[in-house]
C-alpha positions as CSV (number, residue, x, y, z in Angstrom):
1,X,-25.4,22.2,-17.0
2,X,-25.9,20.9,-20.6
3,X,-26.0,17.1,-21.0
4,X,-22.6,15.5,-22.2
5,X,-24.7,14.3,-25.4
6,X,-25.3,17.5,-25.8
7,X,-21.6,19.0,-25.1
8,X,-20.4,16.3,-27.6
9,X,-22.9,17.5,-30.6
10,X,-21.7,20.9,-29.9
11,X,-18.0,20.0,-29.7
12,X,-17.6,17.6,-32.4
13,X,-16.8,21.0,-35.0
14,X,-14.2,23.0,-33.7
15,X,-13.1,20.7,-30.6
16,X,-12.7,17.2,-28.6
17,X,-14.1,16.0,-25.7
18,X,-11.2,14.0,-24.1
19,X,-11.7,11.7,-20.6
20,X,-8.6,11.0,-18.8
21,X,-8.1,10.2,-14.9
22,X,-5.8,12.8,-13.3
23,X,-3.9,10.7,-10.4
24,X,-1.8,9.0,-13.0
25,X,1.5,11.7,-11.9
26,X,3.5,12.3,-14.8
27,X,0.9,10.8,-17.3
28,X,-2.4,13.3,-15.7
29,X,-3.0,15.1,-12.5
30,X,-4.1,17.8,-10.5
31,X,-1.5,20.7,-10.7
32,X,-2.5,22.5,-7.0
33,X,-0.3,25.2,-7.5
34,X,-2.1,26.2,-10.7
35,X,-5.8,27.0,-10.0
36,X,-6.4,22.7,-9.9
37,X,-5.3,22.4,-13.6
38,X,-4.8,18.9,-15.1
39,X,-1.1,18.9,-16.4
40,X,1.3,16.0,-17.5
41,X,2.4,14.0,-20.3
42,X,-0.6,12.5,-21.7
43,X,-2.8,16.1,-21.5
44,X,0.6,18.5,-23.3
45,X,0.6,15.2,-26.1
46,X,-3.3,15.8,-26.7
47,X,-3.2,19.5,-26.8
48,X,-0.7,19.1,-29.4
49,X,-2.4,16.3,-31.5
50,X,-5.7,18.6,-31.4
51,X,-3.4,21.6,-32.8
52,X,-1.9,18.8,-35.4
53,X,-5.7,19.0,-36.2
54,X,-7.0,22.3,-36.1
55,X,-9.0,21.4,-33.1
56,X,-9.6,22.5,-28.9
57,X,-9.8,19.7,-26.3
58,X,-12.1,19.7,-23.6
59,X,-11.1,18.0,-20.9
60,X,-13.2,15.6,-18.4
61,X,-12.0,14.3,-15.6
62,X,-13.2,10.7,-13.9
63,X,-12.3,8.0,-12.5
64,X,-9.8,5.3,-14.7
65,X,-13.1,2.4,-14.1
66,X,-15.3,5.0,-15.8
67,X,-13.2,5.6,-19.1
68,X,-13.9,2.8,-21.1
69,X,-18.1,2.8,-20.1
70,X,-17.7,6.9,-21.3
71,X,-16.4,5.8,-24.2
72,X,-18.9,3.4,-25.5
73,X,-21.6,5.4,-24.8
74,X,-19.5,8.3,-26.7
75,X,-19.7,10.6,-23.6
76,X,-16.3,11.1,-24.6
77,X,-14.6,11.1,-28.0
78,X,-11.4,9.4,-27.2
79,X,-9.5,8.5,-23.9
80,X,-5.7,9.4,-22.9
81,X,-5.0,8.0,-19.4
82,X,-2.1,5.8,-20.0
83,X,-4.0,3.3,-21.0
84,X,-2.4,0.1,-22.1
85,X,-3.9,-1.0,-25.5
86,X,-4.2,-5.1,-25.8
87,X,-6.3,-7.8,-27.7
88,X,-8.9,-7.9,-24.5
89,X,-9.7,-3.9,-25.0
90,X,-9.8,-4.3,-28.7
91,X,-12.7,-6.2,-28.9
92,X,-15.0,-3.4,-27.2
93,X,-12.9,-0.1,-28.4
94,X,-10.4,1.2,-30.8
95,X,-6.5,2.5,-30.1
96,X,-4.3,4.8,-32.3
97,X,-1.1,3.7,-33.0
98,X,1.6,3.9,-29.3
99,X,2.9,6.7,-28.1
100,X,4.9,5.5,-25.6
101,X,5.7,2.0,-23.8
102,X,5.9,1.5,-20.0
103,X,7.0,-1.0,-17.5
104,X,5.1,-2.7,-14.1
105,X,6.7,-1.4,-10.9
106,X,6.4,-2.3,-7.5
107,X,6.6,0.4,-5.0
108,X,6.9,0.0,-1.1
109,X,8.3,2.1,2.3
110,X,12.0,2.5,2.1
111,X,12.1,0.7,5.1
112,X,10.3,-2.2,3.8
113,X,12.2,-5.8,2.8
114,X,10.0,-6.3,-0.3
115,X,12.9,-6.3,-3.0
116,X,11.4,-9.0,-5.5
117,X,8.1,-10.4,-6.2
118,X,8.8,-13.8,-4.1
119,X,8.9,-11.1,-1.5
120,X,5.2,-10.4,-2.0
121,X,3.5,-13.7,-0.4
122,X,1.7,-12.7,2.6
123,X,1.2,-9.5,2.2
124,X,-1.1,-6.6,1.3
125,X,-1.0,-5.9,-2.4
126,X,-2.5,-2.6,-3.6
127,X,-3.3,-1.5,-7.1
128,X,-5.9,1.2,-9.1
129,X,-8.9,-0.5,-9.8
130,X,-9.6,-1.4,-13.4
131,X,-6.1,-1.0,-14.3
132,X,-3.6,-3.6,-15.9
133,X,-1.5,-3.5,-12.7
134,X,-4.9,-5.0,-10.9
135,X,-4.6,-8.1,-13.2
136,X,-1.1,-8.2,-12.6
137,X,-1.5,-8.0,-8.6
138,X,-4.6,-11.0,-9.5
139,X,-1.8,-13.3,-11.2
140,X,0.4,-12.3,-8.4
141,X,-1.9,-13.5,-6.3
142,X,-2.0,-16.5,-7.6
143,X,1.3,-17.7,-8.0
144,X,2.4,-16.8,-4.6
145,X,0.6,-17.5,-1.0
146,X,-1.9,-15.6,0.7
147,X,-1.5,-12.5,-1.2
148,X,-4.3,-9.7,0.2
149,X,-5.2,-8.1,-2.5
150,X,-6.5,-4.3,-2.5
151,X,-8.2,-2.9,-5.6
152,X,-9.2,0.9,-5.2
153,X,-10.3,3.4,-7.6
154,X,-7.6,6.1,-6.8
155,X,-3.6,6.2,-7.1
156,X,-3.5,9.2,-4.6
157,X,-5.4,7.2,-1.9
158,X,-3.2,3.8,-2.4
159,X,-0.2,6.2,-2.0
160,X,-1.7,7.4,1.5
161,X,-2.7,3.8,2.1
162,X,1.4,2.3,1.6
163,X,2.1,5.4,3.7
164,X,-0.3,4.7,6.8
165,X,0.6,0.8,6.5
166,X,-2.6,-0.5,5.6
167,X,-0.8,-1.9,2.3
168,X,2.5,-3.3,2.1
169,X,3.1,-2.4,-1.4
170,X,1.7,-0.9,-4.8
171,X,2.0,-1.9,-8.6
172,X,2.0,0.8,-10.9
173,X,3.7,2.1,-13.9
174,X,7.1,2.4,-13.3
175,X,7.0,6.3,-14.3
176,X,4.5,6.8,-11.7
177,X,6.6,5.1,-9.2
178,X,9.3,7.5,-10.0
179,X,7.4,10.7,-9.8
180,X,6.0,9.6,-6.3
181,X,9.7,8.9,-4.9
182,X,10.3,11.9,-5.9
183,X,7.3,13.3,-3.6
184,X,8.0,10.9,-0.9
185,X,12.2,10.2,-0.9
186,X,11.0,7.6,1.8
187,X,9.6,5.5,-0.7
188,X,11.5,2.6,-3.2
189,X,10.9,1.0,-6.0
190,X,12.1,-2.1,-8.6
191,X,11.2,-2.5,-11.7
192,X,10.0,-5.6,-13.5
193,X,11.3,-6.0,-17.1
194,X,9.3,-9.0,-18.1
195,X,6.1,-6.9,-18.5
196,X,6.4,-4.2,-20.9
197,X,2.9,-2.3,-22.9
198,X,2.3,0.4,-24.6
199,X,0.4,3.5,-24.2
200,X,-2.4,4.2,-26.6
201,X,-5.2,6.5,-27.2
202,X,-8.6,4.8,-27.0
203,X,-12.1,5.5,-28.8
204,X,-15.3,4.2,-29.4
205,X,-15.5,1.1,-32.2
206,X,-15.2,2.8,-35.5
207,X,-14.6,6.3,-34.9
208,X,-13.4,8.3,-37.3
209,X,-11.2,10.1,-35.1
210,X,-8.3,7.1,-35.1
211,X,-7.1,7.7,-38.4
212,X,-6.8,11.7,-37.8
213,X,-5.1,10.8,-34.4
214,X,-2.7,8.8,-35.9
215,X,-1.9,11.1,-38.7
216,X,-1.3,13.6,-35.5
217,X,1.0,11.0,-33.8
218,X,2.9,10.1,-37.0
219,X,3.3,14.0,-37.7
220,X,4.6,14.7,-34.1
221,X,6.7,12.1,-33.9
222,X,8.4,13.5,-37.5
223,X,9.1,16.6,-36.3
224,X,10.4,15.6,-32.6
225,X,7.4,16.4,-30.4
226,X,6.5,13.6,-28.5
227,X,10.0,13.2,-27.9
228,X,10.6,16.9,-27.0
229,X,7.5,15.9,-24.3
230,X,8.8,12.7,-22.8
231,X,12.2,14.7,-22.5
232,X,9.6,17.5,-20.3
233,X,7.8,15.1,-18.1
234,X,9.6,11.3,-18.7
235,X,13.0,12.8,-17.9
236,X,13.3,10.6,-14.3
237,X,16.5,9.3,-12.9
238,X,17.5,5.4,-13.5
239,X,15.1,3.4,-11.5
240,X,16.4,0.7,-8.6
241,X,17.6,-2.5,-10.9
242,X,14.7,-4.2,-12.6
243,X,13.8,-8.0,-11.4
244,X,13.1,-10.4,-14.0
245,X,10.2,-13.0,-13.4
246,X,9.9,-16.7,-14.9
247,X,6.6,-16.1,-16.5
248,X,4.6,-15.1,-19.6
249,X,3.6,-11.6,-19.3
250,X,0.7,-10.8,-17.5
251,X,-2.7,-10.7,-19.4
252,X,-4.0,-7.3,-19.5
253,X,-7.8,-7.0,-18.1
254,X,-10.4,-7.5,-19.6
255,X,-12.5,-5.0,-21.6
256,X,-16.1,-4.8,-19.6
257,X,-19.3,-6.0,-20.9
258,X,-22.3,-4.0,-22.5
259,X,-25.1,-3.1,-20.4
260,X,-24.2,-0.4,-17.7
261,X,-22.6,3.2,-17.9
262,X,-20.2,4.5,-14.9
263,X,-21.4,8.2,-14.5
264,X,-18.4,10.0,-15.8
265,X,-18.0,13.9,-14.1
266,X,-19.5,16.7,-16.7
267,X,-17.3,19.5,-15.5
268,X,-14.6,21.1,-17.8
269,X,-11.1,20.9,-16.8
270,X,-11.1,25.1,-15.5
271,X,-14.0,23.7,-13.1
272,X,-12.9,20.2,-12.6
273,X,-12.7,18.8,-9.0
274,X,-9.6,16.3,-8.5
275,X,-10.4,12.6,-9.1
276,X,-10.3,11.6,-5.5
277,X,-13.0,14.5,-4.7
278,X,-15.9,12.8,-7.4
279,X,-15.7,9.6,-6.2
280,X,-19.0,7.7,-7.4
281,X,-21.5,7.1,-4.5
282,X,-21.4,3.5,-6.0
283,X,-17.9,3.3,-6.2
284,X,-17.5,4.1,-2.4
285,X,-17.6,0.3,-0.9
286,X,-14.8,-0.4,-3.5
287,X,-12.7,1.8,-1.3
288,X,-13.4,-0.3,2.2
289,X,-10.1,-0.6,2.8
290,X,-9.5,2.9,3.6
291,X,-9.1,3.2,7.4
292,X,-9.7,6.2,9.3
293,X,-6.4,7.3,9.9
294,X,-5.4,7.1,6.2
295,X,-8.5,9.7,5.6
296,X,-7.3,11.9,8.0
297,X,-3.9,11.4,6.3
298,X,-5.6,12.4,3.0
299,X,-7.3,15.1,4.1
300,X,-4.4,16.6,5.9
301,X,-1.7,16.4,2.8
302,X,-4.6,17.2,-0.1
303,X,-6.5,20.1,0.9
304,X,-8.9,20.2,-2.0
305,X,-10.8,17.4,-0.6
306,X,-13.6,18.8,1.6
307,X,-13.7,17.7,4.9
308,X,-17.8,17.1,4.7
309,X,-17.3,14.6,1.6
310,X,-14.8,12.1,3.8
311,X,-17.0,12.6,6.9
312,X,-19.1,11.2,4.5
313,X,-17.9,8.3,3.0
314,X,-16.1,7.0,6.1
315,X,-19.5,6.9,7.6
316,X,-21.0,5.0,4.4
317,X,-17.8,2.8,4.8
318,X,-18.2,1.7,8.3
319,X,-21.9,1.1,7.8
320,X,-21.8,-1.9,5.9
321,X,-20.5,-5.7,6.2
322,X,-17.5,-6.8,5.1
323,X,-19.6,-9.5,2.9
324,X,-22.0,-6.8,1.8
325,X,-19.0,-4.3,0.6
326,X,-17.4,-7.3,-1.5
327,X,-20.9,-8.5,-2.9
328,X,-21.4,-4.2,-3.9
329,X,-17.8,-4.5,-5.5
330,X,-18.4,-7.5,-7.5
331,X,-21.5,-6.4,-8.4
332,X,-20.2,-3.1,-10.2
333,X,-16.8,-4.7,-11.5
334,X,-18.8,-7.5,-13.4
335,X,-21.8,-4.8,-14.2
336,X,-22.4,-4.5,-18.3
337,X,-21.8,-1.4,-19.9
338,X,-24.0,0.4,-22.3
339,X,-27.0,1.5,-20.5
340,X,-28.3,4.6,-19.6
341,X,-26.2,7.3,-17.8
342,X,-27.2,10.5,-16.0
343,X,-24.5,13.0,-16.2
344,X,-23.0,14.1,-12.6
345,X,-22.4,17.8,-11.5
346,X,-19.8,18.6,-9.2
347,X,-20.1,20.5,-6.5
C-alpha cells in the first residue's frame, strides 16, 4: 500500500481525499446489500460538490475520534461526517459554509419510561465518542444525579448496547434516531428543540479547498440539489414531540490538542472494512463497556465483522482493570494531535 502522504500528492490533481465515519445512518454507512459500499447523505452531497468541481473523491473510512487528528496532519483533505461546526473546532480547523442543521435526540427501548431528560438521573447514558452528543450526555451528567456515562467509538455498537440493556439510552442526532427506529420499530425517541447545530464540511487551517467547497454548496443549493438530497435520504416521518429544557445550549466539544495522530484506515471505499471492523488496537479499552452478550449480539446481526477480531478484543477487554481501562481512555482522549502517524492496512 502507498502511504496516505503519498495518495494525497497523487490525488490533489484530478481528485479528493475525503474522511468520514460510516455508522452515522442516513448521514454515512455501510450499504451491506451493495458489495459494503458507504452510501448516505453526506457521501451523494460530496460526490456532487466534487462534480461542482471537476473533481473524484476518494473515500476513507475511520472512526469519528480519528477525523479531526487526519485532518491536521492533512491525511485527508476535508471531512464530511455530520460534523457540527462551532467556535471550539474553529480554533484547530476550518468549515465551509452549513449544509444542513440537526437536532439532539434521545433514543431508548420502546418499553422504556425515559420520556424527558429529568427521566435520565440514574441511569446509563450512552453516546459516540468524540462527538457533540458526548458533551451533551457530560452536561447531562451534571445537572442530574448519578448519571453513568458511556462513551464508545461506534454508533452501531451503542445501538447493540441499548438493545442488550447494558445502556438505558442513547443521544444522537435526531436523523439518526429516526433511521434506527426504522430498523428496530421497538425503539422510541424525543427530540430536544433547545439544541439545534449545523452540519459543516471541515478542513485543515487554511486550505484552499473552503472557498471551492463553498462555491459548490452555494451552486447546489441554487439549482435545488442539496435539497433534492435531503428530500432522498432526510425524508423521515415527524419525530415523537420534542422536549424543551431550561438551559443554554450545550457546548460543543472541544477541538483536540497538537501532538498525537489517531491512525486513520488507508483503504478506498471499494475495499473499505465497516467502521466497527477497524477499530484501533488503542481504541479498544474505550469500548469496556461492551459485555459479552452484546458481541455476540453484534456478531450475530452484522456479519461483516469477523468472528476472530471480537474473539479478540473481548479477550483484550476482560484482561485489564477497570482503573487501568479508564486511565488508557483518558490517556488517548486528552492525547495531543500532530505527531507522527503510521498508516493502517486492513485486513
Amino acid at each position: 500500500l502507498l502511504s496516505l502522504t503519498a495518495c494525497n500528492k497523487e490525488a490533489s490533481q484530478d481528485s479528493i481525499i475525503v474522511g468520514t465515519s460510516p455508522d452515522n445512518p442516513p448521514y454515512e454507512y455501510i450499504d451491506n446489500n451493495n458489495n459494503r459500499a458507504v452510501i448516505g447523505f453526506d457521501i451523494d452531497l460530496i460526490h456532487a460538490i466534487a462534480e461542482e468541481m471537476g473533481k473524484s473523491v476518494v473515500i476513507k473510512n475511520m472512526e469519528f475520534s480519528a477525523l479531526v487528528p487526519a485532518l491536521m496532519s492533512k491525511h485527508v483533505d476535508l471531512v464530511i461526517a455530520a460534523i457540527s461546526a462551532n467556535e471550539a473546532r474553529s480554533e484547530y480547523i476550518d468549515f465551509s459554509s452549513p449544509y444542513a442543521s440537526s437536532r439532539m435526540a434521545i433514543i431508548t427501548k420502546g418499553s422504556s419510561n425515559i420520556s424527558s431528560i429529568e427521566n435520565l438521573a440514574g441511569k446509563k447514558l450512552g453516546a459516540q465518542l468524540g462527538t457533540t452528543w458526548e458533551t451533551a450526555a457530560k452536561n447531562f451528567a451534571q445537572k442530574l444525579s448519578n448519571i453513568e456515562i458511556h462513551a464508545i467509538n461506534n454508533n452501531l455498537i451503542l445501538i447493540e448496547e441499548l438493545k442488550s440493556g447494558n445502556i438505558d439510552a442513547i443521544v444522537l442526532e435526531s436523523q439518526q434516531a429516526e433511521k434506527f427506529k426504522a430498523q428496530y420499530p421497538d425503539m422510541k425517541s424525543f427530540e430536544i428543540n433547545d439544541n439545534e447545530s449545523s452540519f459543516a464540511i471541515a478542513f485543515s487551517k487554511g486550505s484552499d479547498l473552503k472557498d471551492k467547497v463553498n462555491e459548490a454548496i452555494a451552486s447546489l443549493k441554487t439549482k435545488g440539489k442539496i435539497q433534492e438530497l435531503k428530500n432522498k435520504w432526510l425524508d423521515v416521518p415527524v419525530a415523537t414531540p420534542a422536549v424543551h429544557i431550561d438551559e443554554k445550549p450545550v457546548h460543543q466539544q472541544d477541538a483536540p490538542a497538537q501532538g498525537h495522530v489517531q491512525q486513520p484506515v488507508s483503504e478506498p471505499v471499494d475495499n473499505a472494512i465497516p467502521a466497527e471492523q477497524t477499530i484501533d488496537d488503542s481504541k479498544k479499552e474505550e469500548q469496556s463497556q461492551v459485555s459479552g452478550d452484546s458481541t455476540e449480539t453484534l456478531k450475530s446481526e452484522n456479519p461483516q465483522i469477523e468472528d476472530h477480531k471480537v474473539e479478540e478484543e473481548q479477550k483484550n477487554l476482560d484482561s485489564k482493570s477497570d482503573d487501568k481501562k479508564h486511565e488508557e481512555v483518558e490517556a488517548i482522549k486528552e492525547a495531543p494531535v500532530g505527531g507522527e502517524s503510521k498508516d493502517l492496512k486492513t485486513n
